[in-house]
C-alpha positions in Angstrom: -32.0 19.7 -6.7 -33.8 16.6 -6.9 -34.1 15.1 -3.4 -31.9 11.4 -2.3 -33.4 8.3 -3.9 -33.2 5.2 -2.1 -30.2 4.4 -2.8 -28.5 7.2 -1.7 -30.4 6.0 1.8 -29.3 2.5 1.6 -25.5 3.9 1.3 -26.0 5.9 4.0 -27.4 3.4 6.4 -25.0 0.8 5.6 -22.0 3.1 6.3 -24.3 4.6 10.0 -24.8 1.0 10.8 -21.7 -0.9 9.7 -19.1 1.8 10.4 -16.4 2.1 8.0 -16.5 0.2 4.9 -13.1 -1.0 3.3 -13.6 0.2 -0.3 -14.1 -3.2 -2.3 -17.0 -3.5 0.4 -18.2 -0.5 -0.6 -17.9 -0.7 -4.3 -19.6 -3.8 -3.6 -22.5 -2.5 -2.3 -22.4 0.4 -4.8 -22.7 -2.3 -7.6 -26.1 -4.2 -6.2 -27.5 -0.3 -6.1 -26.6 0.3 -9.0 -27.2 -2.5 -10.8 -23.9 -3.9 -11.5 -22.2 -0.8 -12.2 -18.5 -1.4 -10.1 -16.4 1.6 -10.0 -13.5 -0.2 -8.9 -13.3 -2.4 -12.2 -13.6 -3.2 -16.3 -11.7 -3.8 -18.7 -8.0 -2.5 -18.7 -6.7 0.5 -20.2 -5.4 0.2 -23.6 -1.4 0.3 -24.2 -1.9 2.3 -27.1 -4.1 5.6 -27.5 -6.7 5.0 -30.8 -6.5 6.3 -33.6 -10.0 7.9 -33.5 -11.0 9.5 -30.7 -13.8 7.9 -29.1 -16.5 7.4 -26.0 -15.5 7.4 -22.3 -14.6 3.8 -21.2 -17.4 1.6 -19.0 -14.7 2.3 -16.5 -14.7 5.7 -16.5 -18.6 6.1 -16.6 -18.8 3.9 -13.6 -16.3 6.3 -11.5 -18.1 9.0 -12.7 -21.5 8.2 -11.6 -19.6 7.3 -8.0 -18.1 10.2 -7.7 -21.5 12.1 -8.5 -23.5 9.8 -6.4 -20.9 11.1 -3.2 -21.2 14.3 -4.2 -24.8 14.3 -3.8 -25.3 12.7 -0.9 -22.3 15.2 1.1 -24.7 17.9 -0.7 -27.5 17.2 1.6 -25.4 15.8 4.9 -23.4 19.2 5.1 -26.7 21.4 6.3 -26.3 18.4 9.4 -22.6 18.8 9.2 -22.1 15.2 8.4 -20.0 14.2 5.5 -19.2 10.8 3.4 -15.4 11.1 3.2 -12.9 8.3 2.1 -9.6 8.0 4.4 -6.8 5.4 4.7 -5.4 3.1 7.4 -1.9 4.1 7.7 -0.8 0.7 9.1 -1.8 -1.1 5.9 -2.8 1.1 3.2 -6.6 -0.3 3.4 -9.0 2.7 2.3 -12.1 3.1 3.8 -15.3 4.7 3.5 -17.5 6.3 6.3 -19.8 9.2 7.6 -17.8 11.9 10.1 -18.8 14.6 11.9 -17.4 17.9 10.8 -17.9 19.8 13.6 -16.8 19.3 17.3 -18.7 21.3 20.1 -20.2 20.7 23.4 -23.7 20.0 22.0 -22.2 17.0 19.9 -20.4 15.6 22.6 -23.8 14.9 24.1 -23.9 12.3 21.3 -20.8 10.5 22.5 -21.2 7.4 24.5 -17.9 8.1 26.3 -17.8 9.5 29.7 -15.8 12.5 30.2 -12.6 10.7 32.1 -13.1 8.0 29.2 -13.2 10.8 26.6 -9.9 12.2 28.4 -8.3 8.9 28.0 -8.6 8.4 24.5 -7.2 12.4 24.3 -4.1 11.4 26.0 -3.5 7.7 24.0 -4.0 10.3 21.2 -1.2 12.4 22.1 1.3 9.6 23.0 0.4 8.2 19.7 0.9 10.8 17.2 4.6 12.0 19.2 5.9 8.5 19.3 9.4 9.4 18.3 10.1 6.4 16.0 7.1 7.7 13.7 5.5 3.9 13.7 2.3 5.6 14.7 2.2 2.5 18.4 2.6 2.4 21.6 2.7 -0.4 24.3 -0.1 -1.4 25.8 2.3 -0.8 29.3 2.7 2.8 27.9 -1.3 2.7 27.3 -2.2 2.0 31.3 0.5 4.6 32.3 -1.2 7.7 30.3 -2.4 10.3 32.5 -5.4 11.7 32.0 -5.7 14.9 35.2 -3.8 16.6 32.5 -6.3 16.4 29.8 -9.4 18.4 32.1 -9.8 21.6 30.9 -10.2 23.7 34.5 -11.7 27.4 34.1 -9.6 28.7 36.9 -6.0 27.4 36.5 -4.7 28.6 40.0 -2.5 26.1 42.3 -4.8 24.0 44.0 -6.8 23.4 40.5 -5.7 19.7 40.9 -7.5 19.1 44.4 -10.6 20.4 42.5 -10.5 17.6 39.6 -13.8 16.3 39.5 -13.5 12.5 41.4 -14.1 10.4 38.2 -10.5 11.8 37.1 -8.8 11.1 40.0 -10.6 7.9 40.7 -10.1 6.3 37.1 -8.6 2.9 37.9 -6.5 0.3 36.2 -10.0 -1.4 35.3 -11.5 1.3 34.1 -8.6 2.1 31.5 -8.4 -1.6 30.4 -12.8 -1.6 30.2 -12.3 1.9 28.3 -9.3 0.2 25.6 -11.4 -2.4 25.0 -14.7 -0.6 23.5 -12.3 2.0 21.9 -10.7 -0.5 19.5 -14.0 -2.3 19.3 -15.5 0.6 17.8 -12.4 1.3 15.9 -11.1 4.2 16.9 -8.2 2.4 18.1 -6.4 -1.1 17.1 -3.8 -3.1 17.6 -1.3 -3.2 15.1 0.9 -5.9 16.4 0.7 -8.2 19.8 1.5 -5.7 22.6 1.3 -2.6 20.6 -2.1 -0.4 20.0 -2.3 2.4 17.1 -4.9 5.0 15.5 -8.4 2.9 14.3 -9.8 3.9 11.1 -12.1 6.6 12.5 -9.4 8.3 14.1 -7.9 8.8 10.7 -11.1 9.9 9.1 -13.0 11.9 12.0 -9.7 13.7 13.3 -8.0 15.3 9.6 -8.8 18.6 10.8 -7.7 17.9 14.2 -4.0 16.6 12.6 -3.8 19.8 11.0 -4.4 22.2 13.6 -2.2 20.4 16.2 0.9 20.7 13.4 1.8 17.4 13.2 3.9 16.6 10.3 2.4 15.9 6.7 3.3 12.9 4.2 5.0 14.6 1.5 4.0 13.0 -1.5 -0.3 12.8 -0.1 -0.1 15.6 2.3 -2.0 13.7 4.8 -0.9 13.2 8.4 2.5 11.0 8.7 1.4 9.1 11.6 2.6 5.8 10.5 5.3 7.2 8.0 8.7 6.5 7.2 11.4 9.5 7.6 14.4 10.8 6.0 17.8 9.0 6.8 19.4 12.7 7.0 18.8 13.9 10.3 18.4 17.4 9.8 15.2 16.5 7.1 11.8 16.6 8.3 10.7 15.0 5.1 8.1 11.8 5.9 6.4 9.8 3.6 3.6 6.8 3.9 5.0 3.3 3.0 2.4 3.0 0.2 3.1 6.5 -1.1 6.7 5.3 -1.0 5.7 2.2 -3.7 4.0 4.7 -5.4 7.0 7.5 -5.5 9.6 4.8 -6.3 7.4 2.2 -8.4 9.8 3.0 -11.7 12.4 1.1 -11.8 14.8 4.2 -13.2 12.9 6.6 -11.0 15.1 8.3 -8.8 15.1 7.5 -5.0 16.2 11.0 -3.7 14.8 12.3 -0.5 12.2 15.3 -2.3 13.3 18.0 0.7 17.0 17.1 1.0 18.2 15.1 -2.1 19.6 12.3 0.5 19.3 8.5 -1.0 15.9 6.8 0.2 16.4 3.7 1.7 14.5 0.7 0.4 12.0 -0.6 2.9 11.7 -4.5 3.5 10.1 -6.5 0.8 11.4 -4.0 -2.2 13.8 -5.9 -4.7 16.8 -4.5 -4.4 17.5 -6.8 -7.9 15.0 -4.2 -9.6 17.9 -1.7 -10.8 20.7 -4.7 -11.7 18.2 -6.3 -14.2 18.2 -3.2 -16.5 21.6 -4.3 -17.2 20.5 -7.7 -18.4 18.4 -6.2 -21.0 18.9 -5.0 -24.5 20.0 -1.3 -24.7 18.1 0.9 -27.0 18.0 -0.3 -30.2 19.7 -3.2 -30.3 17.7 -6.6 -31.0 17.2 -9.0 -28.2 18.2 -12.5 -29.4 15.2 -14.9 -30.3 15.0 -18.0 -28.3 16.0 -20.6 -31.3 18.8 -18.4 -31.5 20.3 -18.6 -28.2 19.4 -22.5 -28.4 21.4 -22.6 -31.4 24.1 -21.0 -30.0 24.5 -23.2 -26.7 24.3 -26.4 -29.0 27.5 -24.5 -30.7 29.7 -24.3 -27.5 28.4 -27.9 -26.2 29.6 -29.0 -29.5 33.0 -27.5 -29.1 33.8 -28.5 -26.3 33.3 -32.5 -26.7 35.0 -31.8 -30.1 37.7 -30.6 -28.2 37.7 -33.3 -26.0 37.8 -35.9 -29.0 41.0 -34.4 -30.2 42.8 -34.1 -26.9 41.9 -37.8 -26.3 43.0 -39.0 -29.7 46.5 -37.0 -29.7 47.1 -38.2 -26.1 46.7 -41.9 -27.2 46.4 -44.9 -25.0 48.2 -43.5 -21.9 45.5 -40.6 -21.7 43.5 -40.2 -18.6 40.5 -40.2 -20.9 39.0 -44.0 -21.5 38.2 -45.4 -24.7 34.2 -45.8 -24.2 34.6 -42.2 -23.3 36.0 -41.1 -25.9 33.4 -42.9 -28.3 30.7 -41.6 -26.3 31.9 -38.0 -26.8 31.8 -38.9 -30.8 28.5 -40.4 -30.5 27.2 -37.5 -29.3 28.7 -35.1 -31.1 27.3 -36.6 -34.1 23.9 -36.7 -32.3 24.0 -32.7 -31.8 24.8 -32.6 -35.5 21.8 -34.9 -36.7 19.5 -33.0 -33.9 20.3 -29.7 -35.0 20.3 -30.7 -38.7 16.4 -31.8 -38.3 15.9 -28.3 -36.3 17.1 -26.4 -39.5 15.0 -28.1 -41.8 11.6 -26.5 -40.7 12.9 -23.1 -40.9 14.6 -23.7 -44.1 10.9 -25.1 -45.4 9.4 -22.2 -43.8 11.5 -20.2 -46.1 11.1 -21.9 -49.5 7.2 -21.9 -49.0 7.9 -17.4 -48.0 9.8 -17.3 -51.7 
């Protein structure tokens, strides 16, 4: 195999040196490499498949030599196990690109800038994270100070008194030290806050720790298969069933699709911002084949029914004489422009009637 170019370098060192990329960023850069070949755009699919076959779209070719370019690089970066993998922040649907570690021992953690009460911290924020019980994937920042972290030391010799042997930097960790260690874990994004007062996973800890979400069983996104950390559930309580908000738009984008829960059948709830209009404007539109009226029809028609009605009004004010509620100059107005409609939709006609001599 021909050996990395410099470009595959130049990805690679932006991603070591940046951190996570979001992927327009990263398409970006993909494009100066590459000398203006985006993966991420060109020109939009066709609504009708050609006649003849023909060659793979710019498009396509683009993707292609991405996904090949990826491929190559996590080629070489699995004999260090490294690899370039893309992941996706639960809290907005942002996806990201960056270089993990695939492998977690005691000779990596040498590699860590994290102490080991620091590295115990983030274990425990972890674990109150991903068994938050309303599935929103947050906790408090309160709830972030009171994690405990003796429990999270891994002591040979379990016996009684194993928690009088703690090593001192445990037991000593103080309020400071939490707040210092918060800090430079959502600087280097493996935390973040998601709202004021409320912290969440960063984007590393969705791409480093897949593996990790898997082992330690916590529950899947149904329609991705990814970890539900930030998920939405099933409103039947006895269905486990959880799916991603932007998997949800995806699921549900039809507009006839069903909403059924996929485990238990149960009616999915829309989440805020759907149109719950979507459905009632099917009604509104032509059924199969029937015609939908053209718009100089339906302007025709309304002219009709204004025309009635003052012509009704005429005749009730004539037959009702001088003692009717409607006045005179009224009464001529109404004629005047009923005779107006007439002469305006007479000069309407005429074009179309032209347009049809000239079509014999």
């Amino acid at each position: 195999m021909a050996p990395l170019t410099w470009r595959h370098h130049t990805l690679l060192q932006a991603l070591l040196s940046r951190g996570p990329l979001p992927e327009p960023d990263f398409h970006a850069l993909f494009t100066d490499m590459t000398g203006g070949k985006n993966p991420g755009t060109g020109n939009p699919r066709p609504l009708r498949p050609p006649l003849l076959p023909s060659a793979p779209s710019e498009t396509a070719t683009h993707k292609q030599l991405f996904v090949d370019t990826l491929g190559k690089i996590n080629n070489e970066l699995k004999y260090l196990n490294f690899d370039l993998r893309a992941g996706i922040n639960q809290y907005d649907g942002t996806v990201y690109y960056g270089v993990i570690n695939t492998i977690a021992d005691e000779e990596s953690k040498l590699g860590s800038k994290y102490s080991v009460p620091q590295i115990a911290f983030y274990k425990g924020l972890l674990e109150a994270i991903v068994q938050e019980a309303g599935n929103d994937g947050t906790i408090t920042t309160i709830d972030a100070f009171n994690v405990r972290i003796d429990n999270q030391v891994i002591i040979a010799d379990s016996t009684q008194d194993s928690q009088s042997r703690l090593p001192s930097s445990i037991t000593n960790f103080s309020f400071n030290q939490k707040e210092k260690t918060l800090d430079d874990l959502i600087q280097d994004r493996w935390l973040s806050y998601t709202s004021p007062g409320n912290i969440g996973l960063g984007i590393r800890s969705f791409l480093d720790l897949r593996s990790w979400f898997r082992s330690n069983d916590i529950p899947s996104c149904e329609v991705c298969n990814e970890a539900g950390i930030k998920a939405s559930t099933c409103p039947n309580e006895g269905c486990n069933v959880r799916i991603h908000s932007y998997c949800l738009k995806k699921k549900f984008s039809q507009r006839k699709a069903s909403r059924a829960c996929p485990g238990c059948s149960t009616e999915w709830p829309r989440q805020e911002g759907e149109d719950e209009h979507d459905d009632d404007e099917d009604t509104n539109e032509p059924e199969e084949g029937q015609q939908a009226p053209s718009a100089p029809s339906a302007v025709r028609s309304s002219r009709k029914r204004r025309k009635g009605v003052k012509a009704e009004l005429v005749e009730e004010a004539e037959r009702a004489g001088p003692s009717s509620a409607m006045p005179r100059r009224s009464s001529r107005r109404a004629k005047a422009e009923v005779a107006q409609e007439a002469s305006s939709s007479a000069v309407a006609s005429q074009p179309t009637r032209s347009s049809r001599r000239r079509k014999n």
